[in-house]
Backbone bond lengths (Angstrom), bond angles and torsions (degrees), N, CA, C in turn:
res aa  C-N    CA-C-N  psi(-1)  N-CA   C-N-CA  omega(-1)  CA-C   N-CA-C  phi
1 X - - - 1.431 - - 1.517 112.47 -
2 X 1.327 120.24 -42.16 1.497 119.41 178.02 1.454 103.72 -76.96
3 X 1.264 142.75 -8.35 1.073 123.03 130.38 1.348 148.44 -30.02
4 X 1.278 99.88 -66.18 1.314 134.64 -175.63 1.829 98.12 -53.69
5 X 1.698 129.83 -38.38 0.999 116.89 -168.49 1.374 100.60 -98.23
6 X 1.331 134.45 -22.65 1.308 128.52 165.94 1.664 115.24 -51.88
7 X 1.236 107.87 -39.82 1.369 106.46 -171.24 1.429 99.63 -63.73
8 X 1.576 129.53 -27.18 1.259 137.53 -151.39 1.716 102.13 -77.28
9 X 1.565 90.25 -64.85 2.093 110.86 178.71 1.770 87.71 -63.00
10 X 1.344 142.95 -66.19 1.057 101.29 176.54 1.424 143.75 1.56
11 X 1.531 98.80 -98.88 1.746 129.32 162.67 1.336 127.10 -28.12
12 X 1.634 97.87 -28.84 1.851 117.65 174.81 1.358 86.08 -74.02
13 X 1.666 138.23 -75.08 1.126 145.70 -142.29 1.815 114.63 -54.81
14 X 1.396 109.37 -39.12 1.556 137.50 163.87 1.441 120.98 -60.84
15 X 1.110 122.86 -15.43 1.660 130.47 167.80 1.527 103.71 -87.63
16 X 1.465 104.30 169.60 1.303 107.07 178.38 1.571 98.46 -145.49
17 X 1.205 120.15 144.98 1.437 140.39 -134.38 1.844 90.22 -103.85
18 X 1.376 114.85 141.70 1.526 113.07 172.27 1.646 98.97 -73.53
19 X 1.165 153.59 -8.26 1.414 132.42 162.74 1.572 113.63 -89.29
20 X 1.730 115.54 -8.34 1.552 107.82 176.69 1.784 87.65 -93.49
21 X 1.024 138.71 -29.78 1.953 129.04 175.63 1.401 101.16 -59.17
22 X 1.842 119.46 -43.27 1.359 105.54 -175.39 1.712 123.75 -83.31
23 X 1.306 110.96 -15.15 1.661 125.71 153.14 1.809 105.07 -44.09
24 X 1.408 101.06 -75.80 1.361 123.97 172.17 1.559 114.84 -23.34
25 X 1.526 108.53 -64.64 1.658 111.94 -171.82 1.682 107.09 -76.61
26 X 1.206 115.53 -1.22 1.919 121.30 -161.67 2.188 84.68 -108.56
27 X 0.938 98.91 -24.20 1.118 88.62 176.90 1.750 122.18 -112.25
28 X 0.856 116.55 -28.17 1.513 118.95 142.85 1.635 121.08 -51.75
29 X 1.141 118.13 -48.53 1.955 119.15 153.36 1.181 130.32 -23.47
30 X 1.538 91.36 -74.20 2.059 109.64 164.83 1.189 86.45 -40.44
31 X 1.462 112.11 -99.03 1.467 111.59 -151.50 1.771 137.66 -24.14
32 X 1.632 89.22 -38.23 1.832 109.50 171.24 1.275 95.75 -56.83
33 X 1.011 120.18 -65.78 1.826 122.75 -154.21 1.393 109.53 -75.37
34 X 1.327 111.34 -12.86 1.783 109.61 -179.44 1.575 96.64 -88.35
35 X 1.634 122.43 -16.71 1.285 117.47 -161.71 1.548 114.57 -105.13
36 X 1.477 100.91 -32.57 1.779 108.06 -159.19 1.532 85.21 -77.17
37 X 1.085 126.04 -57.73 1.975 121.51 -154.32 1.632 83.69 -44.83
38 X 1.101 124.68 -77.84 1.892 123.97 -165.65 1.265 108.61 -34.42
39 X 1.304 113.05 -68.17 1.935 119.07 -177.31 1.646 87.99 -41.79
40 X 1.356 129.01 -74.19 1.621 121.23 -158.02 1.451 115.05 -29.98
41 X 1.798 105.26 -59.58 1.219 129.53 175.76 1.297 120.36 -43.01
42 X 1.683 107.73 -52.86 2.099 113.43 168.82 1.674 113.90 -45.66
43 X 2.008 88.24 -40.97 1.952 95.13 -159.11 1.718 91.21 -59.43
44 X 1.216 106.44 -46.88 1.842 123.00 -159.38 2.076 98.39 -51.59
45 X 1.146 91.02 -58.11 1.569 102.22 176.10 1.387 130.68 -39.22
46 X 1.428 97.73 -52.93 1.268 117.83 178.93 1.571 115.56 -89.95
47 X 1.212 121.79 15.93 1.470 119.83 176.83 1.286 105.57 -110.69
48 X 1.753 103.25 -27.16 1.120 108.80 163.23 1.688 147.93 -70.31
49 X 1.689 87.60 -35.44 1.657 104.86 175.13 1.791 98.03 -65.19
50 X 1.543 120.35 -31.25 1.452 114.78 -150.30 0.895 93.99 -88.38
51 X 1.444 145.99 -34.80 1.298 158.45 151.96 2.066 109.54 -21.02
52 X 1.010 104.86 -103.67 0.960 117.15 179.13 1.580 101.64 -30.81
53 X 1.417 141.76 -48.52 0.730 166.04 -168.58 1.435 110.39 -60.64
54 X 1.165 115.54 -12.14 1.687 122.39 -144.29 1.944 82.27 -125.98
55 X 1.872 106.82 -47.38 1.501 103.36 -176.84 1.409 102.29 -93.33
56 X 1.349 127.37 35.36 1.433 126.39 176.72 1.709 96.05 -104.02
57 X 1.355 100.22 -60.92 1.879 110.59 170.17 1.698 104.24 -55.09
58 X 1.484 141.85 -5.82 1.099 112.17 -160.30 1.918 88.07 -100.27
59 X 1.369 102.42 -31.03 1.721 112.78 -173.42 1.270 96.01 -82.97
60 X 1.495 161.18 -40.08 1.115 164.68 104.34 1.914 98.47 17.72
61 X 1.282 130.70 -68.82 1.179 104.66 171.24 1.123 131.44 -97.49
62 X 1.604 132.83 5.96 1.109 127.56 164.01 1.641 109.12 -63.69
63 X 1.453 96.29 -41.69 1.632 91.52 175.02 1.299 150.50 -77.00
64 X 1.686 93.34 -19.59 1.794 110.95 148.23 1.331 119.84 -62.82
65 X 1.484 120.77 -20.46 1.350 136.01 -160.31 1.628 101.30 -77.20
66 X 1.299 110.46 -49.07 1.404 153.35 -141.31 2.090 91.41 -85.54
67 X 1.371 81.47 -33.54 1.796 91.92 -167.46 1.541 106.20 -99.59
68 X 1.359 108.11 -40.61 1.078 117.30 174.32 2.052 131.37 -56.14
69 X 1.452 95.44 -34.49 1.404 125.20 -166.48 1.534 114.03 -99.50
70 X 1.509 116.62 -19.48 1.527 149.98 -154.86 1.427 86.44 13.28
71 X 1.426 103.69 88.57 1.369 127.75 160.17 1.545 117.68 -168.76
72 X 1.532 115.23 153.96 1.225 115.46 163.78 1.605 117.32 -37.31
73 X 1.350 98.78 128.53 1.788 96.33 151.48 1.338 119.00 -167.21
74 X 1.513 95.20 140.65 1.761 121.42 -178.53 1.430 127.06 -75.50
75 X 1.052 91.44 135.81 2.035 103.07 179.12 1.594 88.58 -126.89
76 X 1.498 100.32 122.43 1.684 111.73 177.39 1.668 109.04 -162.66
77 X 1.629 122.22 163.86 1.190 92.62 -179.40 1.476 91.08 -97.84
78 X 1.404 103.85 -162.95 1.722 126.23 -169.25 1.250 109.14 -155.36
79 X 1.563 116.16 140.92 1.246 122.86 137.62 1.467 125.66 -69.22
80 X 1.865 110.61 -42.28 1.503 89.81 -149.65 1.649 89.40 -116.97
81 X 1.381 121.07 33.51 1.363 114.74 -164.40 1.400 123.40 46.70
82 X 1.169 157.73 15.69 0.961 165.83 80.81 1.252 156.71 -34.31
83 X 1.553 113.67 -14.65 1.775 142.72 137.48 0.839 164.74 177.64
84 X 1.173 148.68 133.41 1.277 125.29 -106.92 1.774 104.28 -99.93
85 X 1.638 72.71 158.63 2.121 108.83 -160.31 1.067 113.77 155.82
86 X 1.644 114.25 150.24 0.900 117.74 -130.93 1.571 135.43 133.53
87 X 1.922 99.55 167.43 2.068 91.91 157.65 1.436 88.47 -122.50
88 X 1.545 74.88 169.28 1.665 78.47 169.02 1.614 128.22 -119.22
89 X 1.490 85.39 53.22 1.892 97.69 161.04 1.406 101.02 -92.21
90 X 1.680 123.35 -22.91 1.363 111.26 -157.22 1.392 110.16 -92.38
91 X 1.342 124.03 -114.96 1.639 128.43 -171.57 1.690 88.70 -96.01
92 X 1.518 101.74 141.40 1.546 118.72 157.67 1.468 108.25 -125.56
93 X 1.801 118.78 165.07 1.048 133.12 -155.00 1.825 91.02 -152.84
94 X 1.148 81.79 145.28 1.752 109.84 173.93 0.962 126.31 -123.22
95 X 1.550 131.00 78.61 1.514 122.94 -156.62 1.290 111.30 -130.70
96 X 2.156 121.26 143.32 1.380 95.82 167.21 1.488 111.45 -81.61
97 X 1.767 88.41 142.43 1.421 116.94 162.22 1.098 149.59 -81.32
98 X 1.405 104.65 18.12 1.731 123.22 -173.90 1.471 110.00 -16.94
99 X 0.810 154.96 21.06 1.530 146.77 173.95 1.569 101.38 -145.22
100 X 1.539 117.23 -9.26 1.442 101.11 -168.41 1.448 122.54 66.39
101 X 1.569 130.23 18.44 1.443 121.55 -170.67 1.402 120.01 -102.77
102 X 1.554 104.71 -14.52 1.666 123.24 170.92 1.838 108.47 86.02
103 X 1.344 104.72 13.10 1.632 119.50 169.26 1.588 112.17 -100.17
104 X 1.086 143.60 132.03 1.370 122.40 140.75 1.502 122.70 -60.10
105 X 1.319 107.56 111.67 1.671 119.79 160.95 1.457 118.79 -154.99
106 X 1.269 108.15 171.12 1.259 118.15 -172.61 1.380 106.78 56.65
107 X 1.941 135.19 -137.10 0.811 152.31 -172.59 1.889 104.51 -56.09
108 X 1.059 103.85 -8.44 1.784 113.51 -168.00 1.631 91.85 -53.27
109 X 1.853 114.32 152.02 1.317 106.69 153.11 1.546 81.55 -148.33
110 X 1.896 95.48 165.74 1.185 107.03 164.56 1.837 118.54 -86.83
111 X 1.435 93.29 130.85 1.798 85.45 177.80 1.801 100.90 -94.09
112 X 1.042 105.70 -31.17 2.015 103.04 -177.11 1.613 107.75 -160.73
113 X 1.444 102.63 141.64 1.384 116.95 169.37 1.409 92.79 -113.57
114 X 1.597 111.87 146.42 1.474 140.07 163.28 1.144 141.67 -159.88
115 X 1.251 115.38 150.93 1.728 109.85 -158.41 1.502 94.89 -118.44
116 X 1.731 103.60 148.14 1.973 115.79 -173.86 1.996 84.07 -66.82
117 X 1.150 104.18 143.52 0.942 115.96 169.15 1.695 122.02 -83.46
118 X 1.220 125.46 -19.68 1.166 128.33 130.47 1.442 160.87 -135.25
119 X 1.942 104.09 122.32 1.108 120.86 -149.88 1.299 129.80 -53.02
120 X 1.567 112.71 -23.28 1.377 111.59 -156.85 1.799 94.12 -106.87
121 X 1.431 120.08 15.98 1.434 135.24 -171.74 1.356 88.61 -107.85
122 X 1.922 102.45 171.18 1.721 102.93 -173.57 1.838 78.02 -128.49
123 X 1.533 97.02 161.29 1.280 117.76 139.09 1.162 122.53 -154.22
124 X 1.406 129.42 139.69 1.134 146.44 174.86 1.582 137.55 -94.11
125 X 1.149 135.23 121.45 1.269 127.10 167.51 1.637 133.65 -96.90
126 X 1.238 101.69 101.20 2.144 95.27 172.98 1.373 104.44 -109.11
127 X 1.217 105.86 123.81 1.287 109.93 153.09 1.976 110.80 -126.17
128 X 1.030 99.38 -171.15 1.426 134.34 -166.96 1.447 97.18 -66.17
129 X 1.152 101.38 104.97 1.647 124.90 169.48 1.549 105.27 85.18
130 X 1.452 121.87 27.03 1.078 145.94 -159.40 1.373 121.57 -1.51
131 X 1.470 105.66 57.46 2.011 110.92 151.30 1.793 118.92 -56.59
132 X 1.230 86.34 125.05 1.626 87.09 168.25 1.378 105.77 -77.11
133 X 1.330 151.46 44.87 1.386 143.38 116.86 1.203 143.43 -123.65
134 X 1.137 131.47 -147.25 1.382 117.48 173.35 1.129 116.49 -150.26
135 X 1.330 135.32 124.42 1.572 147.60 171.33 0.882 136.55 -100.30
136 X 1.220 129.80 139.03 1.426 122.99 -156.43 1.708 75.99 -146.56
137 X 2.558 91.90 140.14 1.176 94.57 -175.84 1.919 96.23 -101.14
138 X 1.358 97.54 -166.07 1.964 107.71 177.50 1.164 99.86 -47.15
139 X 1.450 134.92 -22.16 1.703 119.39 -147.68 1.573 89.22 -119.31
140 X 1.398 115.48 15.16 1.519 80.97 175.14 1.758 112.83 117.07
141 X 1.725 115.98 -49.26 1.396 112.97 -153.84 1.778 101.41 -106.44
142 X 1.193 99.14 158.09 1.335 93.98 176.44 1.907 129.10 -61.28
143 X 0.605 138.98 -172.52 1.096 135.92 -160.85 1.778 114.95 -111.65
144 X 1.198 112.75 26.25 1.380 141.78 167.05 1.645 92.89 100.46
145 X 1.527 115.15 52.98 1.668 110.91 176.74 1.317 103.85 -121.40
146 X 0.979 136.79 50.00 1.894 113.69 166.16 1.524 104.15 -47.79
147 X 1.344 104.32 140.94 1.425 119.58 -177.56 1.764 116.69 -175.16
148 X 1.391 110.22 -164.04 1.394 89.58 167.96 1.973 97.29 -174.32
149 X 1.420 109.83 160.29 1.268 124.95 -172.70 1.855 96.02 -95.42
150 X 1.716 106.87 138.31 1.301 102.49 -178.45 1.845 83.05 -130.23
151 X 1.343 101.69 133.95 1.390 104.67 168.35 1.704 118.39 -119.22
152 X 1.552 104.93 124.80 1.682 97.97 -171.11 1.237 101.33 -114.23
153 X 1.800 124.87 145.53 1.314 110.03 139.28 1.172 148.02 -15.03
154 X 1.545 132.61 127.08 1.532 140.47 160.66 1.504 110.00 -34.13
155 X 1.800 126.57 -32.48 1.289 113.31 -176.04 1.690 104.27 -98.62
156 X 1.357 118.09 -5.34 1.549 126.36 179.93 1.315 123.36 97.46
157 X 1.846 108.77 2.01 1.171 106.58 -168.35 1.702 137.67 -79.63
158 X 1.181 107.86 96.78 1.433 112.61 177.39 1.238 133.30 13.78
159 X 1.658 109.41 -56.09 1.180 115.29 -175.13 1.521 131.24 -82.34
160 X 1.515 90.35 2.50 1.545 103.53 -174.61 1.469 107.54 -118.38
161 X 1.339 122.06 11.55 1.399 118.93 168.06 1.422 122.82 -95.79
162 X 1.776 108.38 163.39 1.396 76.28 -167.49 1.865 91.82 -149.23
163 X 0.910 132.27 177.64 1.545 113.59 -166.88 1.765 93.32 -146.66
164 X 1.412 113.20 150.33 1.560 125.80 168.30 1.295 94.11 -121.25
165 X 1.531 97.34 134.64 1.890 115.89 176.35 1.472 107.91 -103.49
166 X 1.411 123.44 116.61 1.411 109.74 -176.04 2.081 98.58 -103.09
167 X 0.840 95.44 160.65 2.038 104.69 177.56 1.753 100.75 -107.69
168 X 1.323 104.93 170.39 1.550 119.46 -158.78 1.887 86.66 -67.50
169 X 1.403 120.33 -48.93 1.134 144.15 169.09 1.922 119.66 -41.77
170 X 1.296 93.30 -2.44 1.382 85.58 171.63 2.066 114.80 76.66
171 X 1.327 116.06 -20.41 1.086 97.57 170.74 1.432 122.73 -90.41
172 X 1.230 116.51 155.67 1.674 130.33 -172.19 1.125 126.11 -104.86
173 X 1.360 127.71 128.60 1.591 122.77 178.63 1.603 108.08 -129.13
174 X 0.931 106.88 153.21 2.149 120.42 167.61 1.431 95.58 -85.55
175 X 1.507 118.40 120.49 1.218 135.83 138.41 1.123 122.63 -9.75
176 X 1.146 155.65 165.50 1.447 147.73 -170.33 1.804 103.07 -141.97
177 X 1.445 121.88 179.48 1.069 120.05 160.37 1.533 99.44 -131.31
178 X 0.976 103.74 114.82 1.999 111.53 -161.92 1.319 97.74 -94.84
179 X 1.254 115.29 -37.08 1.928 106.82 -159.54 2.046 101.25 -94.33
180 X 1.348 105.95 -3.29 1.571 101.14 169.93 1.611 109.65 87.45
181 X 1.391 121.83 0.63 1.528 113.28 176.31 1.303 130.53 -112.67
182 X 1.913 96.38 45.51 1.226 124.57 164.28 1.935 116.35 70.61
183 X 1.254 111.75 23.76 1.427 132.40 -166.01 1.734 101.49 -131.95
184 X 0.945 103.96 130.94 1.897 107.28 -179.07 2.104 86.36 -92.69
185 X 1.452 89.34 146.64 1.629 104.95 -176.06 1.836 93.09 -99.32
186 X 1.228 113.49 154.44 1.346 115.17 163.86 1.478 123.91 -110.95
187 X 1.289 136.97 -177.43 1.655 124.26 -150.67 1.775 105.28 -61.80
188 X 1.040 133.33 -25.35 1.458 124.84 143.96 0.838 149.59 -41.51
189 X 2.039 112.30 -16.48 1.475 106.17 -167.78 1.582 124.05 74.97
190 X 1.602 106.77 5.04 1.625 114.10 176.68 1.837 95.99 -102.93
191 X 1.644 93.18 152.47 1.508 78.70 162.64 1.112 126.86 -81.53
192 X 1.550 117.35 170.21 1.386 118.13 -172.56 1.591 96.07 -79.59
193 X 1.545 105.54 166.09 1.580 117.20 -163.25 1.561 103.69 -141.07
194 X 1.340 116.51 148.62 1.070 102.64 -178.39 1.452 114.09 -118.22
């Protein structure tokens, strides 16, 4: 018989009580909500750094390209692979441009096709005298464009955008956030906007 009731309080001891599941789910909650906002914030960050990151290598080789080839060459987007137009979330092309006309022909080749790695994100290009592309001559410098690529979040949020400043000279810098309120400023000292 004292068996028989051990086996019983056992079997009690092995269940779990609907106020220890509702302990359980109140504390699994906290934990979600102390955890997901940060992860969002890392994912947000990092789509952003890779981003920018992605049109840092694309001007990076047009302009090795550019040096390499001692010839003009274009970074623009495309519809038809062949010239440029367009946005430039979609397909871009890297081609020499021996004529400067922003078509591939004649002596033209393509050095790289590539796609923004993310679609539902914007980026934009203004530069100086506002061509939608960018050229880079034999030596290196742009093609009288200082300008710069601003890339924003899909939801628009400020704090996750992030901008590359290029000089007439061809070198490139990341925007900064100088004044500390989590917003990168652009060559004005305004924040960037999306």
């Amino acid at each position: 018989m004292t068996s028989h009731r051990r086996d019983r309080r056992h079997d009690r001891s092995r269940g779990i009580t609907f106020i220890d599941l509702c302990i359980y789910l109140a504390i699994i909650s906290i934990v979600t909500s102390l955890v997901v906002p940060p992860f969002e914030r890392l994912l947000q960050r990092s789509k952003a750094t890779s981003s920018i990151n992605w049109i840092l290598g694309a001007v990076n080789l047009t302009r090795l390209s550019a040096m390499h080839h001692h010839a003009y060459v274009t970074l623009c987007p495309t519809r038809d692979q062949e010239r440029c137009g367009g946005d430039w979330n979609s397909q871009l092309i890297v081609f020499v441009d021996s004529n400067r006309n922003r078509v591939i022909d004649g002596k033209d080749f393509i050095v790289s096709k590539l796609s923004f790695p993310q679609q539902a994100a914007s980026l934009k290009w203004r530069s100086f005298r506002n061509r939608q592309y960018l050229q880079m001559t034999p030596e290196g410098y742009t093609n009288y464009q200082n300008g710069n690529f601003t890339y924003c979040p899909e939801d628009g949020d400020k704090r996750y955008a992030r901008q590359l400043v290029i000089n007439m000279q061809g070198r490139v810098r990341m925007a900064r956030d100088r004044d500390g309120d989590g917003i990168v400023e652009d060559t004005r000292g305004r924040p960037v906007s999306c």
